[in-house]
NUDREN-245529 format. One record per residue: residue number from 1; residue in three letters; x, y, z of N, C-alpha, C in turn. Coordinates in steps of 0.1 Angstrom, whole numbers, plus 5000, padded with zeros to 4 digits. Example, Ala and Ser with C-alpha at 12.3 -4.5 7.8 and 13.67 -1.06 7.14 Angstrom:
BEGIN
<site 1, ALA, <5132, 4943, 5078>, <5123, 4955, 5078>, <5132, 4967, 5078>>
<site 2, SER, <5128, 4978, 5071>, <5137, 4989, 5071>, <5129, 5000, 5079>>
***
This chain:
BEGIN
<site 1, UNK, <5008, 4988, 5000>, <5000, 5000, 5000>, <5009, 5012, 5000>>
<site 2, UNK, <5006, 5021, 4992>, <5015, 5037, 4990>, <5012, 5043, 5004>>
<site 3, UNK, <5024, 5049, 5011>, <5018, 5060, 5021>, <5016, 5072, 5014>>
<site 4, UNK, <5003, 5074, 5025>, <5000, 5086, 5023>, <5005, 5102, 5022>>
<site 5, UNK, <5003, 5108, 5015>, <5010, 5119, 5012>, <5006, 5132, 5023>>
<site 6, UNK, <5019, 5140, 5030>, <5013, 5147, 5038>, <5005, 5162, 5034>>
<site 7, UNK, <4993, 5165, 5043>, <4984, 5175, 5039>, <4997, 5187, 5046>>
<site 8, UNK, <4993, 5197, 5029>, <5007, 5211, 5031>, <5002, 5219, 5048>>
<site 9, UNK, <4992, 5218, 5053>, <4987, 5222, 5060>, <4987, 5217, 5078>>
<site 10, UNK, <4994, 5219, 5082>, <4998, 5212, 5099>, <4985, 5211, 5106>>
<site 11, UNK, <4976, 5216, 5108>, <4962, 5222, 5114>, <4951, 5209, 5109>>
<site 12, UNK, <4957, 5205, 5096>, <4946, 5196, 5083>, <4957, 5185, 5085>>
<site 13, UNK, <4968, 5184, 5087>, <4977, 5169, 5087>, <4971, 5169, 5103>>
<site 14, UNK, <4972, 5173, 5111>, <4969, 5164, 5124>, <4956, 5162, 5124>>
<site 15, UNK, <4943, 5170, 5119>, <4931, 5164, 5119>, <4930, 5149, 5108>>
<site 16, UNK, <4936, 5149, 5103>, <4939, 5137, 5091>, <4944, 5129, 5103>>
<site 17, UNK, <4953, 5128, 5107>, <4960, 5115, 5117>, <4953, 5112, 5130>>
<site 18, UNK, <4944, 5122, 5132>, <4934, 5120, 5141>, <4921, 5110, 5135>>
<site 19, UNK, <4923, 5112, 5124>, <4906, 5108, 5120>, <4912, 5096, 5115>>
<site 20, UNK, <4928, 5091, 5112>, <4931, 5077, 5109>, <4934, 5069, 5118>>
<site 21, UNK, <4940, 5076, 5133>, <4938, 5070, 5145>, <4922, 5066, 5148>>
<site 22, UNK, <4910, 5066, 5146>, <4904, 5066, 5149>, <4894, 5055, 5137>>
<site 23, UNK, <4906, 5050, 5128>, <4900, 5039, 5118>, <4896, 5046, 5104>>
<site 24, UNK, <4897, 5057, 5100>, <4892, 5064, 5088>, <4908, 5062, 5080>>
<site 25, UNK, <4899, 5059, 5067>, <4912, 5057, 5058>, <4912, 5067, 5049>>
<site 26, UNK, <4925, 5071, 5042>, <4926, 5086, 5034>, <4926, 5075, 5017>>
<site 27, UNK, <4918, 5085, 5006>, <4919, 5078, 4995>, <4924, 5093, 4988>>
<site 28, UNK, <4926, 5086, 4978>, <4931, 5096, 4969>, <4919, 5106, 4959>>
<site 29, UNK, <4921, 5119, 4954>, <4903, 5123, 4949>, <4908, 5121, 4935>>
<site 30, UNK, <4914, 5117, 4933>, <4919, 5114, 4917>, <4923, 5125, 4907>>
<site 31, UNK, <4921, 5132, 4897>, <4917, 5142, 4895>, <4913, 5157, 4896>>
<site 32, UNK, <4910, 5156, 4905>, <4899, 5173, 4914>, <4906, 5183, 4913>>
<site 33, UNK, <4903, 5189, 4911>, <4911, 5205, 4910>, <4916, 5209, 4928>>
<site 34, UNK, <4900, 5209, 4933>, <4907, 5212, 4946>, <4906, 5204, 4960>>
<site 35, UNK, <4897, 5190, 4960>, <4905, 5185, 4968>, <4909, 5178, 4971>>
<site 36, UNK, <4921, 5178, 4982>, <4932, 5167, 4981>, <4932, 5151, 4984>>
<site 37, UNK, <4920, 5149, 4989>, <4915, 5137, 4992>, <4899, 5138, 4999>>
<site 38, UNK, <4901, 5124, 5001>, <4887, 5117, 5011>, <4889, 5111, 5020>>
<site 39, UNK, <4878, 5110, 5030>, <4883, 5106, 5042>, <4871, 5094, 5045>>
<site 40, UNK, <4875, 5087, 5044>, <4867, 5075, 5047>, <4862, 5068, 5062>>
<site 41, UNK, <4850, 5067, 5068>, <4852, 5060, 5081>, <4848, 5045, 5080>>
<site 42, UNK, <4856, 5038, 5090>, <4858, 5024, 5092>, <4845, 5015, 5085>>
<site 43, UNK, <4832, 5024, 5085>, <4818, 5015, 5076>, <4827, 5013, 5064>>
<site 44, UNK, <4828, 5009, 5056>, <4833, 5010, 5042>, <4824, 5005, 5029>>
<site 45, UNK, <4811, 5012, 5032>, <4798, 5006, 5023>, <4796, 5022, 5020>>
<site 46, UNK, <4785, 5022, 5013>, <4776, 5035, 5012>, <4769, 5038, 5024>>
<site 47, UNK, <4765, 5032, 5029>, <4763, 5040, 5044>, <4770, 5046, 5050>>
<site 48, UNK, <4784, 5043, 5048>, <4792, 5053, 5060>, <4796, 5065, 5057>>
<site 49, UNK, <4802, 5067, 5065>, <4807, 5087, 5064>, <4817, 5086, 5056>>
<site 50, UNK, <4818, 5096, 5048>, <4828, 5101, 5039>, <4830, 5120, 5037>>
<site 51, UNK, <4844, 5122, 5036>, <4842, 5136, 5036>, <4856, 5140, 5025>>
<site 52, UNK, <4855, 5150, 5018>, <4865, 5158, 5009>, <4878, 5165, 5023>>
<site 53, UNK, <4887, 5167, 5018>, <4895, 5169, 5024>, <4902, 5180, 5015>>
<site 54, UNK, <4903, 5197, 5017>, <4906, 5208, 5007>, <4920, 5205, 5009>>
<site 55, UNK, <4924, 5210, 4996>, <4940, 5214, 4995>, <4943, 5223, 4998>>
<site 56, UNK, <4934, 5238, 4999>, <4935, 5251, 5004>, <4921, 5256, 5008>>
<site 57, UNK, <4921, 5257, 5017>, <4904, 5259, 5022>, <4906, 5268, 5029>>
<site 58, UNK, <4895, 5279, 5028>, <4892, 5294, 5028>, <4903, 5293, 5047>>
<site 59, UNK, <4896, 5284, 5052>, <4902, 5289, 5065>, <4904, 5272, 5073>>
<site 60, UNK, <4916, 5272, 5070>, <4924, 5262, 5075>, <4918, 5259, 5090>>
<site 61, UNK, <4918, 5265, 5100>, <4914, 5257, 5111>, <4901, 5254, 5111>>
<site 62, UNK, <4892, 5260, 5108>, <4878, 5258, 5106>, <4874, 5244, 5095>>
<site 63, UNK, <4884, 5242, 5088>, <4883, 5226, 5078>, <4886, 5214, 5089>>
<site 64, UNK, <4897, 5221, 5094>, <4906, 5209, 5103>, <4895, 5207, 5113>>
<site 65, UNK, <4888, 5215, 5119>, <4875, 5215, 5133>, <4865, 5204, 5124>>
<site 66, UNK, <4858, 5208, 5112>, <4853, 5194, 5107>, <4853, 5185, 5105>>
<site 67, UNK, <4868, 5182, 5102>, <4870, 5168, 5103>, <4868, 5158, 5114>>
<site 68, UNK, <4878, 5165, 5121>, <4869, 5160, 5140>, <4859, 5163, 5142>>
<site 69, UNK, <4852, 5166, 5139>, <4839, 5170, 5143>, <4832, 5152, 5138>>
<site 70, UNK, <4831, 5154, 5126>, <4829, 5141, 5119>, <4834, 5132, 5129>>
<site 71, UNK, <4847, 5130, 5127>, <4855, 5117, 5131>, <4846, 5118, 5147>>
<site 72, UNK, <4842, 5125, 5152>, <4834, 5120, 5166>, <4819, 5117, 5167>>
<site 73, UNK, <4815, 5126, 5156>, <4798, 5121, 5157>, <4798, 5105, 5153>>
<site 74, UNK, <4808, 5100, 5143>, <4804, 5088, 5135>, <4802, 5080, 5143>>
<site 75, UNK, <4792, 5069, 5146>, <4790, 5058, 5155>, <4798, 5045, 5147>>
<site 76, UNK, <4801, 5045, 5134>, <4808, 5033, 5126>, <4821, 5028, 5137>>
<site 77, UNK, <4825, 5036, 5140>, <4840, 5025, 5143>, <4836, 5019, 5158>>
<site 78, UNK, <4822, 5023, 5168>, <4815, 5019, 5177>, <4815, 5006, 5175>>
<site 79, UNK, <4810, 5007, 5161>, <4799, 4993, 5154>, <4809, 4985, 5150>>
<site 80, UNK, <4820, 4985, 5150>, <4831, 4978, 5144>, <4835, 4969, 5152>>
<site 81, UNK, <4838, 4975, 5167>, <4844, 4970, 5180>, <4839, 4956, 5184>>
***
């Protein structure tokens, strides 16, 4: 498996390694102009949570606060245990 490539942004790399400590896996967006990935949680069907991950987003700590935000509402990695 390729490692992951790090987000330019320190604020968005630690919410990233938070939300992978936590069972979410990073995919690549293929293509996309702007963003740098997806964030997958541990469901790995269409039911689960999925979220875009900006390459430059208007306001860097406020992207980074959603991702945790997510990574804590999800009940999936509950359901996994």
């Amino acid at each position: 498996m390729a490692k992951r490539p790090k987000h330019p942004n320190k604020e968005i790399e630690a919410a990233i390694l938070y939300a992978e400590k936590n069972g979410w896996i990073y995919k690549d967006s293929g293509k996309s102009a702007h963003a740098w990935g997806r964030l997958l949680c541990p469901l790995h069907t269409r039911e689960g949570h999925q979220m875009s991950v900006w390459s430059t987003p208007r306001n860097p700590y406020n992207h980074s606060r959603q991702i945790e935000k997510l990574v804590d509402q999800c009940q999936h990695a509950e359901d996994e245990k």
